[in-house]
C-alpha positions, 0 to 999 in steps of 0.5 A: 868850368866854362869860360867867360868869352866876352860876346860868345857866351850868353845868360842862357849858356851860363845858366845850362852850364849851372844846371848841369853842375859845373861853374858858369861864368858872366862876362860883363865888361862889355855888358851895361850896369842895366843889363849886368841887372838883368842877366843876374836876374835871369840867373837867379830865377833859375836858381843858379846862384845858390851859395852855401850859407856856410861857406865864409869863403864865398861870403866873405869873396862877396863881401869883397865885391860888394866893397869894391863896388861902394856898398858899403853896408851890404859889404858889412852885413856879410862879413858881420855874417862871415865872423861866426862861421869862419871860427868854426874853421879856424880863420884868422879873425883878425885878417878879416877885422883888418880888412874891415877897418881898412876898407870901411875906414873905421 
């Protein structure tokens, strides 16, 4: 895994250190919504950003994500998305009802 340093680690680091298998972090607290855009990007046209379509895991942290960034449809597609494939792994379906309905305030 390598860490996320604010003004040492590059999108070029990120995507080296995906490419040869381990995890790459962004930091972007200092990085502008514009260049956030295009570093992310760069990130996937080098394909670094590939998620298991089964991992309810990873797609319901997405979802999250995307909630607390005020897409509310997006956050809802995904966990939508997340509902069938977390029963086959036994998750507590209505956790991930009650988050819904509170964040989206349904």
């Amino acid at each position: 895994m390598q860490a996320p340093i604010a003004g040492a680690t590059t999108v070029d680091t990120v995507i080296a250190v995906c490419k040869a298998g381990g995890l790459g972090s962004l930091p972007s607290a200092q990085l502008s919504v514009d260049q956030r855009r295009e570093a992310l990007g760069a990130m996937r046209a080098a394909k670094t950003l590939a998620i298991d379509p089964d991992d309810y895991n990873a797609i319901y942290n997405i979802a999250r994500r995307y909630l607390h960034m005020g897409q509310h449809e997006t956050a809802l597609d995904l966990l939508e998305r997340v509902i069938p494939i977390a029963s086959r792994f036994a998750v507590n379906l209505f956790e991930i009802r009650d988050y819904l309905s509170q964040s989206l305030h349904i």
